[in-house]
RONU-682195 format. One record per residue: residue in one letter; z, x, y of N, C-alpha, C in turn. Coordinates in steps of 0.2 Angstrom, whole numbers, padded with zeros to 4 digits, always signed. Layout:
N
aZXYZXYZXY ...
//
This chain:
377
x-0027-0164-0351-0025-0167-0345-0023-0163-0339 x-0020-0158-0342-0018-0152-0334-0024-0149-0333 x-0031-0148-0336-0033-0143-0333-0038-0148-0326 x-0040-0153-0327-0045-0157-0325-0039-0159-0317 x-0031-0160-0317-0028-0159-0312-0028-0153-0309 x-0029-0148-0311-0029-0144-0310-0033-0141-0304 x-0040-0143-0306-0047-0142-0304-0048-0147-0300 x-0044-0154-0299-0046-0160-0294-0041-0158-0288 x-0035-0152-0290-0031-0149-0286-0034-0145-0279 x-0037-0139-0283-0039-0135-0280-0046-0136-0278 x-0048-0141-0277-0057-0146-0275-0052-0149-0267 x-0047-0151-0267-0044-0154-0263-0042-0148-0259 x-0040-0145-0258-0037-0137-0257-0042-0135-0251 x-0049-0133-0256-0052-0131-0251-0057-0136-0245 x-0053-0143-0246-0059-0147-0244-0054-0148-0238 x-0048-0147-0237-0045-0147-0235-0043-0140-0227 x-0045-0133-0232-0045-0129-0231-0052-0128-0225 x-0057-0129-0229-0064-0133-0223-0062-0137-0218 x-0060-0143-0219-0058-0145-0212-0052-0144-0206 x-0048-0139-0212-0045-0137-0206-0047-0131-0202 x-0053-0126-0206-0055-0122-0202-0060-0124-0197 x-0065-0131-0198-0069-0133-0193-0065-0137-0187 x-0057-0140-0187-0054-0140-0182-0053-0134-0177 x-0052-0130-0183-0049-0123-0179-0055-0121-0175 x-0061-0121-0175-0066-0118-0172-0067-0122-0167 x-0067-0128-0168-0068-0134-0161-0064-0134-0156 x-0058-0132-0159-0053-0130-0153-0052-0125-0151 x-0054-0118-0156-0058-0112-0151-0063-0114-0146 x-0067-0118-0149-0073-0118-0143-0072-0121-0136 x-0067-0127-0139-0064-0130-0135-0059-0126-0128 x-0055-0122-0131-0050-0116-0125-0056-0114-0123 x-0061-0112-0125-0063-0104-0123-0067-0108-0117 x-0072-0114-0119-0074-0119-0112-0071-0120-0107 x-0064-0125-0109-0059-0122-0103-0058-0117-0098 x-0058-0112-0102-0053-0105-0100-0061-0103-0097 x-0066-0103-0099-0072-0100-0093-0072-0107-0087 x-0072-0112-0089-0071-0117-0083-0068-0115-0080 x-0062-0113-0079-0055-0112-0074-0056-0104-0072 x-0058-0103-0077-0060-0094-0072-0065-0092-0066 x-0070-0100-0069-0075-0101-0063-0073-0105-0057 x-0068-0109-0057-0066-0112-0052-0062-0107-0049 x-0059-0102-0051-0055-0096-0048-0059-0093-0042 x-0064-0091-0048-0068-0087-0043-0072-0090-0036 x-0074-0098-0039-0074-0102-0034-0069-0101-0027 x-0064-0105-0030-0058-0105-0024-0053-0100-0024 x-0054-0092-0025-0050-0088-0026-0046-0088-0021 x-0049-0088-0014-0046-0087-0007-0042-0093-0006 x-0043-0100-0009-0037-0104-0007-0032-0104-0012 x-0034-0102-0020-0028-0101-0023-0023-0096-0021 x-0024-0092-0016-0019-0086-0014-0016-0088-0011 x-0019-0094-0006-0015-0095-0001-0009-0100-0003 x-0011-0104-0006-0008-0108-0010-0001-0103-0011 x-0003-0100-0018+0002-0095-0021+0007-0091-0017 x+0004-0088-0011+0009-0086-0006+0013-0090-0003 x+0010-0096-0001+0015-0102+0000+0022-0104-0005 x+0017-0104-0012+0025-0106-0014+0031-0100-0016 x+0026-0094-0014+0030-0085-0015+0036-0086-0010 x+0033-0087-0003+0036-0087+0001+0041-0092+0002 x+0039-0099-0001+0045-0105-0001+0052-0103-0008 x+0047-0101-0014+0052-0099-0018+0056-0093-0017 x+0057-0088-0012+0060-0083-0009+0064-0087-0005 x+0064-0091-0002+0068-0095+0003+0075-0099+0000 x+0072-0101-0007+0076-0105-0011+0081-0101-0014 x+0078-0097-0017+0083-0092-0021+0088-0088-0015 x+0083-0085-0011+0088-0083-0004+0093-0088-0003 x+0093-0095-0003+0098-0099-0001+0103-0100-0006 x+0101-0101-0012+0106-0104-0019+0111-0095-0018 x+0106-0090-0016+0112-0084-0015+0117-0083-0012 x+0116-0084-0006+0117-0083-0001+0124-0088+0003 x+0122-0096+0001+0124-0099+0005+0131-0102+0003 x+0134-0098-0004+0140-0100-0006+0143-0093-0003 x+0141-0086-0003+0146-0080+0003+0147-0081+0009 x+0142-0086+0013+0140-0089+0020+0147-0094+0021 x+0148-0099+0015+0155-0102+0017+0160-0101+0014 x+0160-0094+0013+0168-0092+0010+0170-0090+0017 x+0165-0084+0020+0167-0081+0026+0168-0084+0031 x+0160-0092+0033+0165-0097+0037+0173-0099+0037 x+0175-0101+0033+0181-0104+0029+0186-0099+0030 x+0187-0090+0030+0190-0086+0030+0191-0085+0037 x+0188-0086+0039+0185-0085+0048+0190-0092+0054 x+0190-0096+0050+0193-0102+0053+0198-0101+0050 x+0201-0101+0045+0208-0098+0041+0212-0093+0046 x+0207-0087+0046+0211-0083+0052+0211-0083+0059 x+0209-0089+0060+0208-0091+0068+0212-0095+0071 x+0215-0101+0063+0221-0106+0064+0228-0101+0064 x+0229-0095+0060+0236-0094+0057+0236-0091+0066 x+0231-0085+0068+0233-0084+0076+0235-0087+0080 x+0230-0094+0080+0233-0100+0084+0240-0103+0083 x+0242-0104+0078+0249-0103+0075+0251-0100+0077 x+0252-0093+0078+0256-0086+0078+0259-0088+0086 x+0252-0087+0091+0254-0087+0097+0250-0093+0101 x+0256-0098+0102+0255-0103+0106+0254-0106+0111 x+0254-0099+0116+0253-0099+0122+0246-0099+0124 x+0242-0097+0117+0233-0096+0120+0230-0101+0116 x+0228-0103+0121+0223-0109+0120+0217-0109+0116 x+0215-0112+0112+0210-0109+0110+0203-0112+0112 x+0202-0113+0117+0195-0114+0122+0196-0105+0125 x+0201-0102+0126+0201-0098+0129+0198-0093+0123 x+0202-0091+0118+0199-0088+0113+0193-0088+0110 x+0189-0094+0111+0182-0095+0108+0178-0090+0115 x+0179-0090+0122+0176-0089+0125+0174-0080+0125 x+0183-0079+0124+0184-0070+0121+0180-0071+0116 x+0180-0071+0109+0174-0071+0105+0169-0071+0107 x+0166-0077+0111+0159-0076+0110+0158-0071+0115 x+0160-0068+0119+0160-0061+0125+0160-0058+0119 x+0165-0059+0115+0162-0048+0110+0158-0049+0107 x+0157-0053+0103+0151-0054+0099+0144-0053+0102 x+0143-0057+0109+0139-0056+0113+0136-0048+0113 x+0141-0044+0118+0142-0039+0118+0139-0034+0112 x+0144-0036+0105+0143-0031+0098+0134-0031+0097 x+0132-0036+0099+0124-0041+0097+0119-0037+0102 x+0123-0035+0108+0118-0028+0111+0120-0022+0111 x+0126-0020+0106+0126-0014+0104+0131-0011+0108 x+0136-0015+0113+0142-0012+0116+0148-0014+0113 x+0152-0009+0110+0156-0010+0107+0163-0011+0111 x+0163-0016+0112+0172-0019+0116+0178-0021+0112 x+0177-0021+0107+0183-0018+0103+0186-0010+0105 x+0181-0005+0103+0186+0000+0101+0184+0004+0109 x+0189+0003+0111+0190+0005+0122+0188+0012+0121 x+0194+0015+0117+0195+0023+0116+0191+0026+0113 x+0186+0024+0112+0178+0028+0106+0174+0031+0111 x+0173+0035+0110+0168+0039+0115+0161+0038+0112 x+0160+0031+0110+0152+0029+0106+0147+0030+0115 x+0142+0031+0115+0137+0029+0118+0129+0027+0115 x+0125+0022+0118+0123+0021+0114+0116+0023+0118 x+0118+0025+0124+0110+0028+0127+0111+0036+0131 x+0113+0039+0125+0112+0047+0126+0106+0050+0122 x+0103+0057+0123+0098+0059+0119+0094+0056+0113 x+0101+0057+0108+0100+0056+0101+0098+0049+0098 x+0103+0046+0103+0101+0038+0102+0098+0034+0106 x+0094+0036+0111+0086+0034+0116+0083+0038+0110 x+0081+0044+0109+0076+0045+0103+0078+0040+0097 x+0082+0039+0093+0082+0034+0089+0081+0028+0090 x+0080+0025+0098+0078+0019+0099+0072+0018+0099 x+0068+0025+0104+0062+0024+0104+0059+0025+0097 x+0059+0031+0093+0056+0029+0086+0056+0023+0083 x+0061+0021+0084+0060+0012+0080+0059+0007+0084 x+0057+0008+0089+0055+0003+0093+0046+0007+0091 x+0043+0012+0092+0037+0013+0091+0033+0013+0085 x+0039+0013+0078+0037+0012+0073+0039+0004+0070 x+0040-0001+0075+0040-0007+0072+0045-0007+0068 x+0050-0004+0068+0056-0006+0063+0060-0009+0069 x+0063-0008+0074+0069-0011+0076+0074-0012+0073 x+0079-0009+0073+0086-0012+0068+0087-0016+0072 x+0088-0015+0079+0093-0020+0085+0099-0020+0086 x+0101-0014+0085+0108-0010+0085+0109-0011+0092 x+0103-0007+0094+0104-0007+0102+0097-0010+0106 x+0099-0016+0111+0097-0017+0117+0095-0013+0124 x+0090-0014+0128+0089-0012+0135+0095-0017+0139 x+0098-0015+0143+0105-0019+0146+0102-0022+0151 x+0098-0017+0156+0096-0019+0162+0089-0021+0163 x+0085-0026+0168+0079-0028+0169+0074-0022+0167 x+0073-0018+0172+0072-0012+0171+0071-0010+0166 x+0076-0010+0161+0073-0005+0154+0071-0010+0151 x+0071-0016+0152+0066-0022+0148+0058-0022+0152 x+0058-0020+0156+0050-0020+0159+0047-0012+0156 x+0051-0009+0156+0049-0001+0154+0048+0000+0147 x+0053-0005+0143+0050-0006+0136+0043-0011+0134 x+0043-0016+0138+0038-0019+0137+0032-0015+0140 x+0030-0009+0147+0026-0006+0146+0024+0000+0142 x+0028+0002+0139+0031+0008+0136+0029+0008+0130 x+0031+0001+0126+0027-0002+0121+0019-0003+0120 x+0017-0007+0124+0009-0007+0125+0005+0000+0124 x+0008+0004+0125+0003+0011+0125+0006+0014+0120 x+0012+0013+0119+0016+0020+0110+0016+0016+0105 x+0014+0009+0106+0013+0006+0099+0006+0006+0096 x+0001+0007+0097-0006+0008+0098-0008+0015+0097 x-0004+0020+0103-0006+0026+0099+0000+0028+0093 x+0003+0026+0091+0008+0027+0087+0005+0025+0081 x+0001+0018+0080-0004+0018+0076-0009+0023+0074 x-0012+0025+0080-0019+0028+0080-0016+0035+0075 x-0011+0038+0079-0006+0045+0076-0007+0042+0068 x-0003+0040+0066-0003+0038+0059-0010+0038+0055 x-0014+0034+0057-0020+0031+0055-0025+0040+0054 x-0023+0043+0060-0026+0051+0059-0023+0056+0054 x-0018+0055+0053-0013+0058+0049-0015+0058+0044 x-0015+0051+0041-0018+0045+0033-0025+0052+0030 x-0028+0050+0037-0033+0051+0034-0034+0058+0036 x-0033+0062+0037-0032+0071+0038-0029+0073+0029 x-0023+0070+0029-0022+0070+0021-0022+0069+0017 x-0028+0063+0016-0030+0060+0008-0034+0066+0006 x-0038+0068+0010-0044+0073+0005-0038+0078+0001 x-0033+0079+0004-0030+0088+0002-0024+0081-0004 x-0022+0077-0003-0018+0073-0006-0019+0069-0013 x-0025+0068-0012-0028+0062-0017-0034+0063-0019 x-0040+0066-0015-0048+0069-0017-0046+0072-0020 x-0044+0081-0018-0044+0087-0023-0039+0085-0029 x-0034+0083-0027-0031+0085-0035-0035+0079-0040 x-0039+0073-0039-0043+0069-0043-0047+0071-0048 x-0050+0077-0043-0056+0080-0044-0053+0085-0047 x-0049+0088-0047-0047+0096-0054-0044+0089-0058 x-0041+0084-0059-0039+0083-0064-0046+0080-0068 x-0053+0077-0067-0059+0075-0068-0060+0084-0070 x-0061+0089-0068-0065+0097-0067-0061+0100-0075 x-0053+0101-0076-0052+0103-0079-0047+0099-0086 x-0048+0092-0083-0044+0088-0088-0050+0086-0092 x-0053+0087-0089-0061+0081-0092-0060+0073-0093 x-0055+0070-0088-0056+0065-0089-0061+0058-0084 x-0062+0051-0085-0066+0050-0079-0061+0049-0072 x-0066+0049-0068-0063+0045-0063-0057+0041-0060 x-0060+0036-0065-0053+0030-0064-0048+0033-0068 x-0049+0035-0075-0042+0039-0075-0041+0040-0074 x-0042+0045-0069-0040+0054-0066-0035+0051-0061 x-0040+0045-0056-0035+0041-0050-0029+0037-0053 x-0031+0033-0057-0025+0030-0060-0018+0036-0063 x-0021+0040-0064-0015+0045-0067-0008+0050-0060 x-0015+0051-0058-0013+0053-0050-0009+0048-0044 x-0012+0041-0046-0005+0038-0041-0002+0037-0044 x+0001+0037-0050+0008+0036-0054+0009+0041-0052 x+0008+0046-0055+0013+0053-0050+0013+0054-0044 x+0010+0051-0039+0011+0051-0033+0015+0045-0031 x+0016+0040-0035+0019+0033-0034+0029+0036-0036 x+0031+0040-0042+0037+0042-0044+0038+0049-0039 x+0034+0051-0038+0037+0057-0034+0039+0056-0026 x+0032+0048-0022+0036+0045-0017+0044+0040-0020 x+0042+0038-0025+0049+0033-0023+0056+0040-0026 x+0056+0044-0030+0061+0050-0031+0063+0053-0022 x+0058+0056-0019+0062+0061-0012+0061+0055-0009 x+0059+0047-0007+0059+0045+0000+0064+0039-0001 x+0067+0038-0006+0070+0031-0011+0075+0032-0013 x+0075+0038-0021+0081+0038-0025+0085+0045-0021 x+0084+0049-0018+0085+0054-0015+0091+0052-0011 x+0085+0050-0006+0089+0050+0001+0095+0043+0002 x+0094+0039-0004+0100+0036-0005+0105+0038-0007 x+0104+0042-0015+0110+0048-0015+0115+0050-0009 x+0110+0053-0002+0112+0057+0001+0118+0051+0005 x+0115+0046+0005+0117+0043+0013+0124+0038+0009 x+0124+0039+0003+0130+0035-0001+0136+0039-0002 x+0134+0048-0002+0139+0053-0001+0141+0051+0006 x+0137+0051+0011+0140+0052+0021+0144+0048+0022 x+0141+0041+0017+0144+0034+0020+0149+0032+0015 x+0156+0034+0015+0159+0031+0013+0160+0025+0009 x+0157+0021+0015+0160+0012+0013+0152+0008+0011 x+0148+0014+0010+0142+0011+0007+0141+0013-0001 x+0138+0010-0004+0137+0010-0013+0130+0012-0014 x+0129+0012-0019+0122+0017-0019+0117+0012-0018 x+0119+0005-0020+0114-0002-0018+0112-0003-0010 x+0117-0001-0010+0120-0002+0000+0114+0002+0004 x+0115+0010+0002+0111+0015+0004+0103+0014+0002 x+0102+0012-0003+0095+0012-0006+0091+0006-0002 x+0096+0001-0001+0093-0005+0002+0090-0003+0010 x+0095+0001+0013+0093+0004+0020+0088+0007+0020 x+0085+0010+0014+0079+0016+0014+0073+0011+0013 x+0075+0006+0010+0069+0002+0008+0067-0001+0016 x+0072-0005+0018+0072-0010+0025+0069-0004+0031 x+0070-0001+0031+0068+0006+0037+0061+0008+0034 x+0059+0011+0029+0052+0012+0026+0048+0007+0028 x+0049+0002+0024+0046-0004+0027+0045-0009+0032 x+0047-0004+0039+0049-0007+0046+0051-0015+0045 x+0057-0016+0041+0058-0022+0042+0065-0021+0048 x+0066-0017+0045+0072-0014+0052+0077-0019+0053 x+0082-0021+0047+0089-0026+0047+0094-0021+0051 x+0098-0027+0054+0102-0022+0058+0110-0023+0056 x+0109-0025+0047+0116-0025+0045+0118-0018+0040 x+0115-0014+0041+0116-0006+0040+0115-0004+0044 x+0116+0003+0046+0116+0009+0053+0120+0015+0049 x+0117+0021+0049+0121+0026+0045+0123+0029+0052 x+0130+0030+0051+0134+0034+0058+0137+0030+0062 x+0139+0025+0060+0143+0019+0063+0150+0020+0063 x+0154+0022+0058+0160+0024+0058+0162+0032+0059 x+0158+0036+0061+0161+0043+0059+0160+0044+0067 x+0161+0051+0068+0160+0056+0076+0155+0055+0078 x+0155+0057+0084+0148+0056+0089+0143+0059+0088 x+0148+0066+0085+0143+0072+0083+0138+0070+0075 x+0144+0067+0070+0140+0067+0067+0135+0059+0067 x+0135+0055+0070+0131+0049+0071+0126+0052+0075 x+0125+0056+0079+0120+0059+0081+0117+0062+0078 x+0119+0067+0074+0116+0068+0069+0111+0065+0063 x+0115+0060+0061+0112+0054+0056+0107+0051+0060 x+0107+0050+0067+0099+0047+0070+0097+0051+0070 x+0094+0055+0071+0090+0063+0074+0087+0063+0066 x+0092+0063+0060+0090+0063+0055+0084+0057+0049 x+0088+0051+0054+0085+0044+0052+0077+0045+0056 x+0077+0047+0061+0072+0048+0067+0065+0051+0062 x+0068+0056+0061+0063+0061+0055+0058+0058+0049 x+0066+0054+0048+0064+0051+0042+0059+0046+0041 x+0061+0040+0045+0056+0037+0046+0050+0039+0049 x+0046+0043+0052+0040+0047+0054+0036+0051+0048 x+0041+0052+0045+0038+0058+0037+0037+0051+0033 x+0042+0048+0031+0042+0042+0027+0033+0038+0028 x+0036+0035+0034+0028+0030+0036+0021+0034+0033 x+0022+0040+0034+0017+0044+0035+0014+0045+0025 x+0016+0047+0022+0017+0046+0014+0016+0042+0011 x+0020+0034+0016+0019+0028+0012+0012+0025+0015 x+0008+0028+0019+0003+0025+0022-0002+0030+0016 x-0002+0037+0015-0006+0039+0011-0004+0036+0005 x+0001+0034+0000+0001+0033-0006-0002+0026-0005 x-0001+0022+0000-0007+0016-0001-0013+0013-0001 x-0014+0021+0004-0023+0020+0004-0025+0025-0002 x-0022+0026-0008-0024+0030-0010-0025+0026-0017 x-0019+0019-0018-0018+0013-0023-0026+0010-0018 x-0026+0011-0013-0032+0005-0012-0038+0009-0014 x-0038+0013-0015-0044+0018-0016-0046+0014-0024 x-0041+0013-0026-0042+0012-0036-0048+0008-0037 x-0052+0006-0043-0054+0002-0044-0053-0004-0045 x-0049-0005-0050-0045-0012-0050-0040-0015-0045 x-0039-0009-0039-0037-0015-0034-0043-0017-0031 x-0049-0013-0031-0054-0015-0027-0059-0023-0030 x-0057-0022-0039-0061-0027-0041-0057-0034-0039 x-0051-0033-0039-0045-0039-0037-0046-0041-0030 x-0047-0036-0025-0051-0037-0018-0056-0040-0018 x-0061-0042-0021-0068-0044-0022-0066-0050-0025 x-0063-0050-0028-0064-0055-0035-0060-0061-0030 x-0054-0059-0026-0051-0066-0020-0056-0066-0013 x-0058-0060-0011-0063-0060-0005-0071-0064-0007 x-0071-0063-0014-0079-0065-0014-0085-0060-0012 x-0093-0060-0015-0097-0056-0015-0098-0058-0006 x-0098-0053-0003-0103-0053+0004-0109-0053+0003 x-0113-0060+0007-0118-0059+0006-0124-0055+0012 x-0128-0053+0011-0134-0051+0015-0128-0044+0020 x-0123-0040+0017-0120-0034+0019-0124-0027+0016 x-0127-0023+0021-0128-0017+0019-0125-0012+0020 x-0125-0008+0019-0119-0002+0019-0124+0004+0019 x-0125+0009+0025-0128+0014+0024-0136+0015+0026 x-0138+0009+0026-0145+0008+0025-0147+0004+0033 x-0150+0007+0037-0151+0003+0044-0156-0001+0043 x-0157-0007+0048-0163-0009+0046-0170-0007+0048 x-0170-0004+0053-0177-0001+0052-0179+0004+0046 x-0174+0003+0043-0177+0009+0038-0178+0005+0031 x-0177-0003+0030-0178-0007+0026-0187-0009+0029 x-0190-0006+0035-0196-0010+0036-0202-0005+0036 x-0208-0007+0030-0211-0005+0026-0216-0006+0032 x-0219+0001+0031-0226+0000+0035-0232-0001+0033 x-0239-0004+0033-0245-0004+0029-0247+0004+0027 x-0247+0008+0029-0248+0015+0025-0242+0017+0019 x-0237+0017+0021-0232+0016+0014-0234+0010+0007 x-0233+0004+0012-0236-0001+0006-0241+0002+0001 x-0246+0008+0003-0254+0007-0002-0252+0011-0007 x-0258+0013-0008-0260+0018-0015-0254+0025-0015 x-0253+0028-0019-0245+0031-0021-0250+0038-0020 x-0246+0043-0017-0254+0049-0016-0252+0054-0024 x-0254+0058-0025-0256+0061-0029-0248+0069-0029 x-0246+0068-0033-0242+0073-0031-0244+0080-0032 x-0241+0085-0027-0243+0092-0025-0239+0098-0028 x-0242+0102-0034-0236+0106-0038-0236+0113-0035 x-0230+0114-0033-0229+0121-0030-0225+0124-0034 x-0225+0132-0036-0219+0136-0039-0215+0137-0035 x-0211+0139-0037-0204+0139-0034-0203+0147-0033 x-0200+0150-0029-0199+0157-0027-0197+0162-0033 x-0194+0159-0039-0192+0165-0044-0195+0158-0049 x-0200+0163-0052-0203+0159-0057-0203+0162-0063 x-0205+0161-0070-0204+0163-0075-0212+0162-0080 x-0214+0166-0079-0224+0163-0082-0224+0160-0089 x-0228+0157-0090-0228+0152-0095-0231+0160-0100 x-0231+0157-0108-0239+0163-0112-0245+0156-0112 x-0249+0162-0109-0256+0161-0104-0261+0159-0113 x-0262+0154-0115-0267+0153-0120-0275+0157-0120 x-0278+0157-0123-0284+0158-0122-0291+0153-0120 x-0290+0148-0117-0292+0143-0115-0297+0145-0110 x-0302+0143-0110-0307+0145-0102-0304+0142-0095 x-0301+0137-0098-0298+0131-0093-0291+0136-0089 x-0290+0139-0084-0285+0141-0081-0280+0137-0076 x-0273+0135-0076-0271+0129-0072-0270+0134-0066 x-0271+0132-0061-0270+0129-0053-0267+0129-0050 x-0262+0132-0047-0257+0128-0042-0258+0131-0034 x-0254+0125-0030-0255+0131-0024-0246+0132-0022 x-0248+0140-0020-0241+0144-0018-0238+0142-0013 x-0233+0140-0010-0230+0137-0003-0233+0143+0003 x-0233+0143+0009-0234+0148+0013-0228+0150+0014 x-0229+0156+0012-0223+0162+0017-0226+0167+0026 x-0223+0166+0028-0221+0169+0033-0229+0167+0037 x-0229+0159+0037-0233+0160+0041-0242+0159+0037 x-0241+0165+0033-0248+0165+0029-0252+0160+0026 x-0257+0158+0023-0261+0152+0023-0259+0152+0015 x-0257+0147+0012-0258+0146+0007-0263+0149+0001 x-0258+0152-0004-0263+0155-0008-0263+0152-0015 x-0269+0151-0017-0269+0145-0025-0268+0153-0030 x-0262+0151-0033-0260+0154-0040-0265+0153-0046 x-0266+0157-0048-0268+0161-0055-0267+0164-0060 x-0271+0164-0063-0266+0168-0070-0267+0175-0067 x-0270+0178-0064-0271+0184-0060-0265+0187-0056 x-0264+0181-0051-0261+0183-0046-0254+0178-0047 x-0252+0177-0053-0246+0175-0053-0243+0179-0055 x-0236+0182-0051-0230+0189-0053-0230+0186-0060 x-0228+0195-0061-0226+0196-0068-0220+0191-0072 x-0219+0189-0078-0213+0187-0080-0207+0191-0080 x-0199+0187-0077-0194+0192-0077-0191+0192-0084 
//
């Protein structure tokens, strides 16, 4: 009796074993349908799914920014008003319509860069060092906003001043990019392709990693290092985040290195900032045409832009328009030797081949022979 349970066992087993692997295939074929469906609507609507996605990039950076943010925002309100009422307590004499007005005057004031708290500071904020440091970041699109133009004057001067340094400041950069990809990005490709033997895309992909760690080492972790020793009251996050915000001309104006030390040395620290961001921009413009260079950002390019159609590259049109003598008959091709030849062994055949010699210097064309064809080298 066990063995016949046995055998109606294992009959059940695989009957089982069958249908569950014809589900499994149905549902394979079924994902795989999907997943090519949705890859095709992709590439369909690739350009509105990115807009889309940056959309909600953008909203979900706003969100997180605010759940961050807006509980530090009302401690310092709250601490603000705390020490605004104990004053008002302290000294009963001053009004406080009168002290809102004092504030909003220095605040005013700190907001274009003149410092009326500290009388005795021999800060200035439009000498050499700090006109250059305004004008590079006014020309490089960073703007901290440390410092304002006070008068009409340096407001019309900057607005004309800007139309023509903002443009060739681009052109400058955009010359620069490309002076230095071949010495930066072409040759070292090509020895690592020459002597690595690897392909292309490897050689590139390998090459902007190394060039990706060694910009973010001297233009990022470096010169945070430096600016976390100078600054005191800044933390290595503090400094780092300055490097980031100035590279990438976002230009916040709630760091300034040289804000609390000497004139000398805050003039210094611009002159140095000034540098910085000119070499910086210049770098991070070649490490990026150099990532755009890649294949897979280019196929990522293509894949959200879409094939262009009826675009030629290289090919002018009159040079696509075929004339009735090229359409016909294919002509006969004409075998010349070549200047350093090496003789075939001549058979004993009656039949001798033919050829005709190029003209030199002039001279008529002479048909080669077994006679008159130079010796073998």
């Amino acid at each position: 009796m066990s063995k016949p349970r046995f055998g109606y066992t294992c009959s059940t087993l695989m009957f089982y074993h069958s249908l569950l692997r014809q589900y499994t295939n149905k549902i394979s074929l079924i994902m795989a349908i999907l997943a090519d469906k949705a890859l095709t609507f992709l590439r369909v609507h690739a350009f509105t799914c990115m807009m889309i996605a940056y959309g909600l990039f953008v909203v979900i950076g706003a969100v997180v920014l605010m759940i961050l943010e807006q509980p530090e925002e009302n401690l310092l309100v709250k601490e603000v008003r705390e020490l605004k009422a104990r004053f008002l307590a302290d000294n009963p004499c001053v009004e406080e319509s009168s002290l809102d007005r004092l504030l909003m005057n220095v605040l005013s004031a700190s907001k274009r860069g003149v410092a009326a708290l500290e009388s005795a500071s021999d800060k200035c904020n439009f000498d050499f060092t700090s006109s250059l440091f305004f004008v590079i970041a006014f020309l490089t699109t960073t703007g901290y906003g440390s410092t304002v133009p006070l008068s009409d004057e340096g407001r019309v001067f900057c607005v004309v001043y800007c139309l023509v340094g903002i443009p060739f400041t681009l052109l400058l950069l955009s010359s620069l990019t490309h002076a230095l990809l071949p010495w930066v990005t072409h040759t070292p490709i090509h020895n690592l392709q020459v002597f690595w033997g690897l392909s292309r895309n490897h050689a590139a992909l390998l090459h902007c990693s190394v060039l990706a760690f060694c910009t973010a080492t001297l233009f990022f972790l470096l010169p945070a290092g430096a600016l976390c020793l100078l600054e005191n009251d800044w933390s290595y996050l503090e400094s780092l985040y300055f490097c980031f915000i100035s590279l990438s001309t976002t230009g916040l104006v709630d760091y300034l290195p040289g804000r609390t030390q000497s004139r000398a040395a805050r003039q210094g620290l611009e002159f140095a900032t000034s540098c910085y961001l000119m070499l910086g921009l210049i770098v991070l413009l070649v490490v990026m045409e150099s990532f755009w260079e890649l294949q897979q950002v280019q196929a990522i390019l293509r894949f959200f832009s879409g094939p262009r159609q009826g675009e030629l590259k290289g090919v002018g049109l009159d040079e696509l328009v075929l004339s009735g003598d090229m359409a016909g008959a294919e002509e006969e091709p004409h075998y010349t030797l070549p200047i350093s030849t090496i003789s075939p062994a001549f058979s004993d055949s009656p039949a001798t081949p033919t050829t005709e010699l190029p003209p030199i210097f002039g001279l008529p064309p002479i048909a080669a022979t077994k006679e008159n064809v130079p010796p073998s080298l």
